[in-house]
C-alpha positions as CSV (number, residue, x, y, z in Angstrom):
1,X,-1.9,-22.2,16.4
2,X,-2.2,-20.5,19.9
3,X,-4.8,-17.9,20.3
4,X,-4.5,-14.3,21.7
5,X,-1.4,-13.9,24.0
6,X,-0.7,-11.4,26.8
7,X,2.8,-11.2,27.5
8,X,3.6,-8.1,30.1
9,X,7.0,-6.6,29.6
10,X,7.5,-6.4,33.9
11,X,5.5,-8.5,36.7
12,X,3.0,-6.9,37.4
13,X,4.0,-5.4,41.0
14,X,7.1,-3.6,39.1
15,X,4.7,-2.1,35.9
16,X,2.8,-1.2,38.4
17,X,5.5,1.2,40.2
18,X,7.0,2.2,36.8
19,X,3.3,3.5,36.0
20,X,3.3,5.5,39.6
21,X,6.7,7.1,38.5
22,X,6.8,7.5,34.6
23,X,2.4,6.8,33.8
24,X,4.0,4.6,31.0
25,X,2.9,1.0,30.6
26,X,4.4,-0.9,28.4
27,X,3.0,-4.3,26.7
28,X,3.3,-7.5,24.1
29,X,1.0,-8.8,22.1
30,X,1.5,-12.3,20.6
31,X,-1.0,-13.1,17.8
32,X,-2.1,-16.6,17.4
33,X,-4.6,-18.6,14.7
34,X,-7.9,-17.7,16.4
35,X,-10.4,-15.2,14.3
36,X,-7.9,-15.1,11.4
37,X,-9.7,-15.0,8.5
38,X,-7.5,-17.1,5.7
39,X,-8.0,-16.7,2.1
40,X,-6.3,-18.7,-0.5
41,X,-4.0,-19.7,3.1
42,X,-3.2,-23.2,4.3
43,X,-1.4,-23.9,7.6
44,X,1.0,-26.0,8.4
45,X,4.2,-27.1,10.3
46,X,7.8,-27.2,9.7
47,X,10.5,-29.6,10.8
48,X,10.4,-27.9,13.8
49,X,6.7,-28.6,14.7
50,X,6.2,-24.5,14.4
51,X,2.9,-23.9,12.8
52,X,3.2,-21.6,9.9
53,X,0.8,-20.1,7.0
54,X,1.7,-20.4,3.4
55,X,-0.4,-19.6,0.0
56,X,-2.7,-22.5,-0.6
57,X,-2.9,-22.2,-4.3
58,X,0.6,-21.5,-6.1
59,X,-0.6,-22.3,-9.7
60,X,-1.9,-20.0,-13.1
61,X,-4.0,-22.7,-14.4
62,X,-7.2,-21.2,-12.8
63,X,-5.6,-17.2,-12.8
64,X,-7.2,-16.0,-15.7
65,X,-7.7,-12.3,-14.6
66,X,-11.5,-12.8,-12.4
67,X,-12.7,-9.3,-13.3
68,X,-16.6,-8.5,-13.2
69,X,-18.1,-8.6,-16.6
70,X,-20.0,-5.1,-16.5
71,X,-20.3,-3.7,-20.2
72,X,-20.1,-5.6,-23.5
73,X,-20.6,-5.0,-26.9
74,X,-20.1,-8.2,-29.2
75,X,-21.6,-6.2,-32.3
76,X,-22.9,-9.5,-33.8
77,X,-26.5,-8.4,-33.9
78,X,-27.8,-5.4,-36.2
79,X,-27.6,-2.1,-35.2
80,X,-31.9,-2.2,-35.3
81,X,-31.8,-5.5,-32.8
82,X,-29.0,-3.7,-30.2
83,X,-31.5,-3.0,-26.9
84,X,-29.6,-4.1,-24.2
85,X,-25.9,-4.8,-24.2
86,X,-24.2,-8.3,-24.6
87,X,-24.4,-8.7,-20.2
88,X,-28.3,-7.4,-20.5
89,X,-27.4,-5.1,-17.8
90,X,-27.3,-1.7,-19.8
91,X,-30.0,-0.2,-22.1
92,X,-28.6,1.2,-25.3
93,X,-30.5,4.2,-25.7
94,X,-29.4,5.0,-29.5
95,X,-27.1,2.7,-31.9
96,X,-26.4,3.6,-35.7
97,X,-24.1,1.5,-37.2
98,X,-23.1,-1.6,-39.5
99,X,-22.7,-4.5,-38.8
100,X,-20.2,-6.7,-41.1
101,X,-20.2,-10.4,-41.1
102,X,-16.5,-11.6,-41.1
103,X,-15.2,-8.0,-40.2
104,X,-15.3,-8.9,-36.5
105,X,-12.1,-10.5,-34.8
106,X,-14.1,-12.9,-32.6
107,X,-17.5,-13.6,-33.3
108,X,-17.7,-13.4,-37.0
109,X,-19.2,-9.7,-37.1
110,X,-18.1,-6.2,-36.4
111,X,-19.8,-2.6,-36.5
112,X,-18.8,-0.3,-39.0
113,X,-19.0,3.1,-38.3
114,X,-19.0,5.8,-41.4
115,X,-21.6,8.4,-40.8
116,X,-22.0,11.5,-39.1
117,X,-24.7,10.1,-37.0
118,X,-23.2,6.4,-36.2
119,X,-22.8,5.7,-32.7
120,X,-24.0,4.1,-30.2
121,X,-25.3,5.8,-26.5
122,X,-25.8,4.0,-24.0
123,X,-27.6,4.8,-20.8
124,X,-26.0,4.2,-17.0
125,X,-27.5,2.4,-14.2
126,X,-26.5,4.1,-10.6
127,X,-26.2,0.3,-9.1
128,X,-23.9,-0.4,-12.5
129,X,-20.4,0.5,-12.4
130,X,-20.8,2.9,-15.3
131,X,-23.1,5.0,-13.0
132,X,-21.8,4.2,-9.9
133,X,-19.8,7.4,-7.6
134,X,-18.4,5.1,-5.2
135,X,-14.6,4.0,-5.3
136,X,-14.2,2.1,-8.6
137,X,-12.0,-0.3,-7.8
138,X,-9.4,-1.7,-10.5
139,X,-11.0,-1.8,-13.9
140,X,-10.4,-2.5,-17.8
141,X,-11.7,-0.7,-21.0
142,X,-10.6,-2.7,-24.1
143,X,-11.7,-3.2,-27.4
144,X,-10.5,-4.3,-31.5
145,X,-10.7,-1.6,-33.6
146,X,-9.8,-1.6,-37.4
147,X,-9.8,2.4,-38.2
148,X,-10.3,3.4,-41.8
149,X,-9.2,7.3,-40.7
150,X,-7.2,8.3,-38.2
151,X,-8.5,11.8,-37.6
152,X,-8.4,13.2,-34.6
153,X,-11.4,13.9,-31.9
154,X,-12.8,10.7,-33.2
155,X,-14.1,9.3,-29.8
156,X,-14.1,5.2,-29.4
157,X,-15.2,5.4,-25.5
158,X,-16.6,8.2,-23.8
159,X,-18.3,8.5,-20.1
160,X,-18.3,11.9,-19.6
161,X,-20.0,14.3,-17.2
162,X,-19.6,18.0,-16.1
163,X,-19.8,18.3,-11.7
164,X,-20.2,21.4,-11.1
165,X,-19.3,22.9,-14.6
166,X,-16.0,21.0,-14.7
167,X,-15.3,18.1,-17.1
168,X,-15.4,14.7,-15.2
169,X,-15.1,11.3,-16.4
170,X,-13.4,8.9,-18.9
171,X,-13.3,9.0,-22.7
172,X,-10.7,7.2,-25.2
173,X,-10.3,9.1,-27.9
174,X,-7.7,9.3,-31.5
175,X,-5.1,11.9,-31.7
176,X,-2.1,12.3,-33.4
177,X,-2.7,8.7,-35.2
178,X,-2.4,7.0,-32.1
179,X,-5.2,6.0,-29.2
180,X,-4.9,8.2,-26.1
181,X,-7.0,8.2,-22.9
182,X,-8.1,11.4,-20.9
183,X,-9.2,10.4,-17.4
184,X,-10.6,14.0,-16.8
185,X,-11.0,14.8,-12.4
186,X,-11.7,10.9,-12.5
187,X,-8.9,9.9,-9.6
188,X,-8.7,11.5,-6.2
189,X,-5.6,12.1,-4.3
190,X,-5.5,11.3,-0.6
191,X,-6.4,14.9,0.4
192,X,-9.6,14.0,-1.4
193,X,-8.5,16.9,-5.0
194,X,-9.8,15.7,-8.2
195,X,-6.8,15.6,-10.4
196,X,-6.9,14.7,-14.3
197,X,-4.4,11.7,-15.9
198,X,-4.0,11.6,-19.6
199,X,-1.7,8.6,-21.2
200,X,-1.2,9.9,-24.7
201,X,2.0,7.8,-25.6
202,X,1.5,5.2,-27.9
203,X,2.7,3.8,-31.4
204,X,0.9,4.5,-33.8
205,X,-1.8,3.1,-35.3
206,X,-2.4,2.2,-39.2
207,X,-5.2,2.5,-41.4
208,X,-7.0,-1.4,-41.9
209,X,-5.1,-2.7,-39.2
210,X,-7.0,-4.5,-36.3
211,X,-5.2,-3.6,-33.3
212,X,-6.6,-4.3,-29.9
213,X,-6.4,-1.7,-26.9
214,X,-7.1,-1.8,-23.6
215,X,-6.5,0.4,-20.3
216,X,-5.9,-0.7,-17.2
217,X,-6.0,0.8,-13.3
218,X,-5.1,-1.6,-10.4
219,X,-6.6,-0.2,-7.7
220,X,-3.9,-1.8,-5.1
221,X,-0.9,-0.7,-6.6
222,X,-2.5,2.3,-8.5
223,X,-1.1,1.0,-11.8
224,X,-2.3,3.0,-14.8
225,X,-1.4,1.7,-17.8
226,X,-2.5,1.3,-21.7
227,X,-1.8,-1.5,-24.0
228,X,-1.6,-2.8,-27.4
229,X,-1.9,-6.1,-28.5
230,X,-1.2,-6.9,-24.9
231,X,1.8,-4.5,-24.9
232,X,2.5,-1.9,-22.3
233,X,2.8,1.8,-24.2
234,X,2.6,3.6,-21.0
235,X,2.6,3.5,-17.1
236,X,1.4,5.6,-14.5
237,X,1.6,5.0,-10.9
238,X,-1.2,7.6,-9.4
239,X,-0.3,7.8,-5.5
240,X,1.3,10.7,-4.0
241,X,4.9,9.9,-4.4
242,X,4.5,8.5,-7.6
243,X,5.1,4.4,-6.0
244,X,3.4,1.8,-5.8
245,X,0.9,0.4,-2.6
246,X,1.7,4.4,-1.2
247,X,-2.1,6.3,-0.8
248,X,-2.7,5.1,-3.7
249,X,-5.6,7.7,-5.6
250,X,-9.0,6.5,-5.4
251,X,-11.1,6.4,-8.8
252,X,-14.8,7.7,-9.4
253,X,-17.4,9.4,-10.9
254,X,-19.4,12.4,-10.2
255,X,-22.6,11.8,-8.3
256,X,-24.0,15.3,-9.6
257,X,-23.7,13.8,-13.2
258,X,-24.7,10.9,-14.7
259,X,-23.4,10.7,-18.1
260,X,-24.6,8.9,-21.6
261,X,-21.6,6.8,-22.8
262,X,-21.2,7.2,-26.2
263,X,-18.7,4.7,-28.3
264,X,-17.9,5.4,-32.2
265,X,-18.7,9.6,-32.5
266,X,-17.0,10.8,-35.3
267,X,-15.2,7.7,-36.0
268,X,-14.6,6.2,-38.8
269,X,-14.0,2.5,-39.1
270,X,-14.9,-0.9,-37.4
271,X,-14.9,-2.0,-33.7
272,X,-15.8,-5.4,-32.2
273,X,-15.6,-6.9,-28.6
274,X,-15.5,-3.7,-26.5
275,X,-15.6,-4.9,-23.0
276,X,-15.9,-3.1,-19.6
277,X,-14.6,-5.1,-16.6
278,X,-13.9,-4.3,-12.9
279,X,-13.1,-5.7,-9.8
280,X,-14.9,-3.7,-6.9
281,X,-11.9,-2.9,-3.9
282,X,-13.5,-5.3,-0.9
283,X,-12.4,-7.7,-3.7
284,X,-9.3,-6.3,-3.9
285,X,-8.4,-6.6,-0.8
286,X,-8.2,-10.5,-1.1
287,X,-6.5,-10.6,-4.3
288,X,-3.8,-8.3,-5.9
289,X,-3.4,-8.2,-9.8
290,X,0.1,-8.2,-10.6
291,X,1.1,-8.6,-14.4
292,X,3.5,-12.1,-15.5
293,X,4.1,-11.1,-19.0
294,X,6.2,-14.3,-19.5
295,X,2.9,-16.0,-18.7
296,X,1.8,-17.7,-22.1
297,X,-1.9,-18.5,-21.4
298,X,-3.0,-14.9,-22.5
299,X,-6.6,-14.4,-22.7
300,X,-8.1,-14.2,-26.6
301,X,-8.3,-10.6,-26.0
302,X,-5.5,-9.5,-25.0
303,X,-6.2,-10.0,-20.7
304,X,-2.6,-10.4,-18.7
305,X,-2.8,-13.3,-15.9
306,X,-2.9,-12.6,-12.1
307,X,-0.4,-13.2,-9.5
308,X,-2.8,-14.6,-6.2
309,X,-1.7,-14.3,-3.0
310,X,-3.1,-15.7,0.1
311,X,-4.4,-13.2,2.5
312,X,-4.6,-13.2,6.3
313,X,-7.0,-10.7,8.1
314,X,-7.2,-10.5,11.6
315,X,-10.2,-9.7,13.6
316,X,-10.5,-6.3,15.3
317,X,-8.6,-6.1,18.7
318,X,-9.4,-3.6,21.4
319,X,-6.9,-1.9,23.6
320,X,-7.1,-1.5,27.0
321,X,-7.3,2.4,26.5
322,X,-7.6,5.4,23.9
323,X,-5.1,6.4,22.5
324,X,-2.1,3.8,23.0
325,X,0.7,3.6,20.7
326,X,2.2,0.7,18.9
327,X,5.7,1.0,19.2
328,X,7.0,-2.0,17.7
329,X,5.1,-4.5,14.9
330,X,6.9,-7.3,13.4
331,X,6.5,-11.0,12.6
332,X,9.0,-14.2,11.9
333,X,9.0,-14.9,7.9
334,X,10.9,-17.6,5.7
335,X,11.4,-16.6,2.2
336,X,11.9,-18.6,-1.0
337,X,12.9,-17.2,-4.1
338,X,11.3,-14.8,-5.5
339,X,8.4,-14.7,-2.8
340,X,7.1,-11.5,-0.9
341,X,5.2,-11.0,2.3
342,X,3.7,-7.5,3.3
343,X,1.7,-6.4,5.8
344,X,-0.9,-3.2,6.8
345,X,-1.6,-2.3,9.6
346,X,-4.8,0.2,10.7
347,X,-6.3,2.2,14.2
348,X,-8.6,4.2,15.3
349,X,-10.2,5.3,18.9
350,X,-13.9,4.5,17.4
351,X,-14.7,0.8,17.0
352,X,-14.8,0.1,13.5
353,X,-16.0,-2.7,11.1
354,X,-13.7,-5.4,10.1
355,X,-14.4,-5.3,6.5
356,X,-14.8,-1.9,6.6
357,X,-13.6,0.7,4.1
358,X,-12.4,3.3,7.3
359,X,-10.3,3.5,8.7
360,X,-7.6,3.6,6.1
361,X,-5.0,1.0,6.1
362,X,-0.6,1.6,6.2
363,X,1.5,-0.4,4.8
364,X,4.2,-1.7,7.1
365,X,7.9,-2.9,7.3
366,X,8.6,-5.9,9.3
367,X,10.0,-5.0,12.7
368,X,8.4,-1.9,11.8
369,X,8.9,0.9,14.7
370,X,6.9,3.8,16.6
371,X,4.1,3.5,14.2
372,X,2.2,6.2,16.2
373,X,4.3,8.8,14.9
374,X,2.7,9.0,11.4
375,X,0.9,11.8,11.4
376,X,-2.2,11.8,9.2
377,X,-4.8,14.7,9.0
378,X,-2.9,16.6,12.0
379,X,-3.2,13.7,14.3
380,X,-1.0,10.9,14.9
381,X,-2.0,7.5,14.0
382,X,-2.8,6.1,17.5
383,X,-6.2,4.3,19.2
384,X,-8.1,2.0,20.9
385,X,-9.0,-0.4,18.6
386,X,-6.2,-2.0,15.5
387,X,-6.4,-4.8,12.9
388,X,-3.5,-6.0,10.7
389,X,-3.4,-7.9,7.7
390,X,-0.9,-9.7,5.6
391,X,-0.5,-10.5,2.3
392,X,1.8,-14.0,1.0
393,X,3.4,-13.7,-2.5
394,X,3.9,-16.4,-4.8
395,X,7.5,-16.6,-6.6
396,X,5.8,-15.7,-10.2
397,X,6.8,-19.6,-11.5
398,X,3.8,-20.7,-9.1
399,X,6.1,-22.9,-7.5
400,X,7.0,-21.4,-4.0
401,X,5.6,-19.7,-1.6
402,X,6.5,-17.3,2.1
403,X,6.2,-19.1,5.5
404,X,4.6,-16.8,7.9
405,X,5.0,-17.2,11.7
406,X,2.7,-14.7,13.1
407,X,2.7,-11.3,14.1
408,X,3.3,-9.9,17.6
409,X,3.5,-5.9,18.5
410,X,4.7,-3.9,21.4
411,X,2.2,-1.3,22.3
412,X,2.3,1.6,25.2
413,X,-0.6,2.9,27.1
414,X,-1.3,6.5,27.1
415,X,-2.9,6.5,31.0
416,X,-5.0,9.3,32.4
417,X,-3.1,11.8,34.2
418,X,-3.3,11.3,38.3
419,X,-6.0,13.6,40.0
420,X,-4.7,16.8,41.8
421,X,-3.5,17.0,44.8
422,X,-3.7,19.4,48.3
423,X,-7.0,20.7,46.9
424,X,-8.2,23.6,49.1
425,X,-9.8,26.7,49.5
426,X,-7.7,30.2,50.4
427,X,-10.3,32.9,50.0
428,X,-14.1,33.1,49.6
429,X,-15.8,36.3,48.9
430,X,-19.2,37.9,47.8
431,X,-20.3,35.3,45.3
432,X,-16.8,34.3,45.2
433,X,-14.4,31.2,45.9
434,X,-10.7,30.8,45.7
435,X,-9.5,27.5,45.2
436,X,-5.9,26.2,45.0
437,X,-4.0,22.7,44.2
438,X,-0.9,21.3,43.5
439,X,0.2,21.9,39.9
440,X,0.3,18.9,37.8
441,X,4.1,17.9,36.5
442,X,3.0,15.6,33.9
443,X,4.5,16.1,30.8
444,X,1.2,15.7,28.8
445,X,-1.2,18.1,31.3
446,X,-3.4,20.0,29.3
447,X,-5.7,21.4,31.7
448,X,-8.0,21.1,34.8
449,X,-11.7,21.1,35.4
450,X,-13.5,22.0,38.3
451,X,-16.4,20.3,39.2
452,X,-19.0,21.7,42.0
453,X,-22.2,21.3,43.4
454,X,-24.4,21.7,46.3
455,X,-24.7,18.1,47.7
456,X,-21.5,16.4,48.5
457,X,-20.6,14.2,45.3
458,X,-23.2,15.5,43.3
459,X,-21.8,17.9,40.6
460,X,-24.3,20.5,38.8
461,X,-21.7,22.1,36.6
462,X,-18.2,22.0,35.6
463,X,-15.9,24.8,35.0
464,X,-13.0,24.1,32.4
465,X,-12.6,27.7,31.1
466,X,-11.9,31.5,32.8
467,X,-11.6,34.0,31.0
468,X,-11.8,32.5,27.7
469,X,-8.7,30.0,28.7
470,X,-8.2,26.2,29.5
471,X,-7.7,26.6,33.2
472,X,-3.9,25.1,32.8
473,X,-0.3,25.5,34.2
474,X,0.0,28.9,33.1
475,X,-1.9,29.8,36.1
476,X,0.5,28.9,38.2
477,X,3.1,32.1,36.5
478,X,6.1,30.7,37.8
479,X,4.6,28.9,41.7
480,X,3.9,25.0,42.3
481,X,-0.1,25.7,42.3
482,X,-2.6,26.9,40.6
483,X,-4.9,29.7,42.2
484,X,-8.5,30.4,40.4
485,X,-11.2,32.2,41.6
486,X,-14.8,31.1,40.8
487,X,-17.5,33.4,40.3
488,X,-20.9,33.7,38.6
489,X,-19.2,35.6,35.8
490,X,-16.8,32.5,35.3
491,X,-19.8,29.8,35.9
492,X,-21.9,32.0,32.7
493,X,-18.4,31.6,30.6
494,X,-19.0,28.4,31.0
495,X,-22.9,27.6,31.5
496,X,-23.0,29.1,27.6
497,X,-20.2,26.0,26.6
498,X,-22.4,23.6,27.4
499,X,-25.0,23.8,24.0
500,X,-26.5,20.4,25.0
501,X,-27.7,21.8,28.7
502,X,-26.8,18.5,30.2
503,X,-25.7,20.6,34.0
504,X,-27.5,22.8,35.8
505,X,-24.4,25.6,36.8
506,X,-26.0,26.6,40.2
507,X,-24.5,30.6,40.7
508,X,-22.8,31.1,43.6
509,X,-24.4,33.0,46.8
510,X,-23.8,33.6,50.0
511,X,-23.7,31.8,52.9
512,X,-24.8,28.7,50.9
513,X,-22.2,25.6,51.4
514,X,-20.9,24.3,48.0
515,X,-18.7,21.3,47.4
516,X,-15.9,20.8,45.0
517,X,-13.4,18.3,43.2
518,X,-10.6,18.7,40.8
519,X,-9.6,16.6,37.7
520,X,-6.8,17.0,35.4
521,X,-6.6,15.8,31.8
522,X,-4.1,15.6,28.9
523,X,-3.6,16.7,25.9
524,X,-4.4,14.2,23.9
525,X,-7.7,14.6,21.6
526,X,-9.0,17.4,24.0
527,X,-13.1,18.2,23.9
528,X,-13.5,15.1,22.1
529,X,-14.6,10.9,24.3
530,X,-11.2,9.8,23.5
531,X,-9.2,12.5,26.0
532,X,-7.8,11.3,28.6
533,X,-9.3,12.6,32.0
534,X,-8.1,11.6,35.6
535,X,-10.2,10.5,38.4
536,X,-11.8,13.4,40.9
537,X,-9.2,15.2,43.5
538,X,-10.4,15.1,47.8
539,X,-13.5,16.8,47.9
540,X,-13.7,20.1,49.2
541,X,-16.4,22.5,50.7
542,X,-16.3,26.1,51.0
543,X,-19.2,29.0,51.7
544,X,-18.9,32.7,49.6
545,X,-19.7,35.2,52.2
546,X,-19.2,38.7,51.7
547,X,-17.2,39.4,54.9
548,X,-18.1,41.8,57.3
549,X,-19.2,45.4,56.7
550,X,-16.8,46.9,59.4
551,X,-13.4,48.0,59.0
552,X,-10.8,49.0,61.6
């Protein structure tokens, strides 16, 4: 495939005047097959000779759910012989129980738990996912249990802490006969709240029954959901409009707490083969779990099959300025049945990382318009540098799969303003100038700044504020200019802005020459790199003299 492609919307000599008139320039951007990193992507060409990208690997025969073993307990060893878990990552810090042989469902033993004191506690590890207080990922708690007594409080899986005096974690607990979960502050919305998420509908459970239970969080689509025997008892999709893909809520645990996790407190009966599995979000990002009940290779406890997708990720790409707007994003596609494409799309004036976590990713329509008119944290979603990524869905028979034609987006600069014009002094006085320029008819003018000095083209200081005001187009009250007088009492205002002391803000006195220019700048990310600020004005000189001391 082709690489990068420019392709200007005007010859050059006509964007050139429309930038003069309207400071718009418009721009296309044709995306080809260099830097694109592919996963689970092949390419190819259709009858056409176009090249295209299509998921590599359409089949379940190797989609057994790849989750990250982090926690197991097998329970085939005694209670006195239980010093590490199953993975020999955790340390189990306290475990009274016991064990059955032929009670278990899988390996021929289970624990039995019928005293006050049976339990077992185990202790977290901060480079563990059970002590971890980074993003979670998508993860699954699941165990067989066989109660003898379904009373309730008895807990079967607790991680719980208390940040800041507030309960915080994850525990699976009996109530009402039936197996409910209480995610306590464990999820975060996207305005960064703790919120809790209980799933407390079930069916019931029955006395000697083995049953096995698991729940479930997919951090992509921000599915919550608990099971039994493999069956769906109830759903949850945590984002802020309730949807899937949408700021989807972010799961964690407290970093001021790390809590012992306790499994079989005031429970009584057996449970084997509790497991603990995750799969960290830069994982994620490759691979989206989607759920093919249908599927009939079901794990032997109780696991649901994935749905891969291939995934292409572009490299970062760089503007020509701060601040530009896509206005257009959209790509050529050929669907089968039952196949999918989406996209994301992500920018951001400061150059960042292209695995990185920030800054957050959109999800995206095709032909999707005016993207830089979401509006995210009071600021609309436009920069410097952007990176896209798309994802290619398999019909769920792993037998088709998307063409994908690449990607190509209209973007428009956001140009600094043109410098001032018919700068020029109209009064000096003791300690005093008047200065005066065109005003600026630019729709997005924020403000000027005067720079000054006493060397021609060398500026000591810079005077943006008077009076404890931008210096902007208010000045002009109604005339085509803008009249400001500097002083010394104007160059202090300002002199105490600058906290880094970078400028030197020489005071004004008499009979001493002084030189000045004027810039203009916009409004868009004032005080901060990122604003937009035009070029100096014609420089002008001008000497403060107190006038003379005799009046007719």
């Amino acid at each position: 495939m082709p690489g990068k492609i420019f392709k200007y919307a005007l010859p050059l000599i006509f964007a050139s005047i429309l930038a003069m008139a309207a400071k718009e320039l418009f721009d296309t951007v044709k995306f080809g097959r260099e830097g694109l990193d592919l996963y689970n992507v092949r390419e190819d060409s259709d009858p056409g000779r176009r090249r295209f990208l299509a998921v590599a690997d359409l089949s379940y025969r190797h989609a057994g759910i790849p989750y990250t073993t982090d926690l197991v307990l097998s329970f085939n060893r005694p209670a006195s012989d239980l010093v590490r878990d199953d993975s020999g990552q955790y340390i189990i810090r306290r475990a009274e129980f016991e064990t059955r042989r032929g009670a278990g469902t899988l390996g021929g033993a289970g624990a039995y738990f019928f005293k006050s004191g049976h339990r077992v506690e185990i202790r977290p590890e901060r480079n563990l996912w059970l002590g971890s207080c980074t993003d979670a990922g998508s993860f699954t708690i699941e165990m067989r249990l066989q109660p003898a007594s379904l009373s309730d409080g008895a807990v079967l899986f607790s991680s719980v802490g208390y940040a800041s005096g507030l309960k915080q974690g994850v525990e699976i607990v009996i109530k009402g006969k039936r197996v409910v979960a209480r995610l306590h502050r464990f999820f975060r919305d996207a305005a960064g709240r703790r919120v809790d998420v209980f799933l407390n509908r079930a069916r019931p459970f029955s006395e000697g029954e083995w049953r096995h239970y698991a729940l479930s969080f997919d951090r992509i689509t921000g599915k919550l959901a608990s099971l039994v025997d493999g069956e769906e008892q109830e759903v949850l999709y945590l984002s802020d409009n309730g949807e899937p893909f949408v700021n989807v809520y972010e799961p964690s645990f407290a970093c001021e707490d790390l809590p012992v996790v306790v499994v079989g407190k005031n429970y009584y009966g057996a449970i084997d083969e509790l497991r603990v599995s995750y799969r960290h979000i830069d994982d994620l990002k490759k691979e989206t779990e989607l759920a093919i009940k249908s599927y009939s290779g079901i794990g032997a406890i109780g696991r649901m099959p994935v749905n891969r997708e291939g995934v292409v990720t572009s490299p970062v790409y760089t503007f020509p300025g701060t601040g530009t707007r896509v206005l257009l994003f959209q790509w050529e596609e050929l669907l089968a049945e039952n196949t999918h494409i989406w996209m994301e799309f992500r920018t951001s004036d400061d150059l960042f990382d292209r695995n990185g976590e920030a800054p957050r990713w959109y999800r995206i329509e095709n032909n999707q318009r005016n993207i830089y008119l979401k509006k995210t944290d009071g600021m609309y979603l436009r920069g410097k540098y952007y990176q896209w990524r798309a994802h290619l869905l398999a019909s769920p028979d792993g037998l088709r799969s998307p063409r994908w034609y690449g990607a190509e987006i209209q973007y428009q600069l956001d140009p600094a303003p043109r410098p001032p014009i018919m700068v020029e002094t109209v009064k000096t006085g003791d300690a005093m100038v008047r200065l005066r320029w065109k005003k600026s008819v630019e729709h997005d003018i924020l403000g000027y700044r005067i720079y000054y000095g006493t060397s021609p083209g060398k500026y000591d200081g810079i005077i943006a504020m008077a009076g404890g005001r931008r210096i902007d187009n208010a000045l002009a009250a109604g005339r085509n200019h803008i009249e400001i007088d500097v002083t010394n009492e104007v160059i202090q205002e300002n002199m105490a802005l600058d906290r880094r002391k970078l400028l030197a803000f020489p005071v004004l006195k008499n009979d001493v020459l002084y030189f000045f220019a004027v810039s203009a700048y916009d409004s868009y990310r004032p005080d901060t790199p990122h604003n937009h600020e035009s070029g100096l004005s014609k420089e002008i000189s001008a000497r403060p003299s107190p006038g003379s001391e005799i009046t007719n």
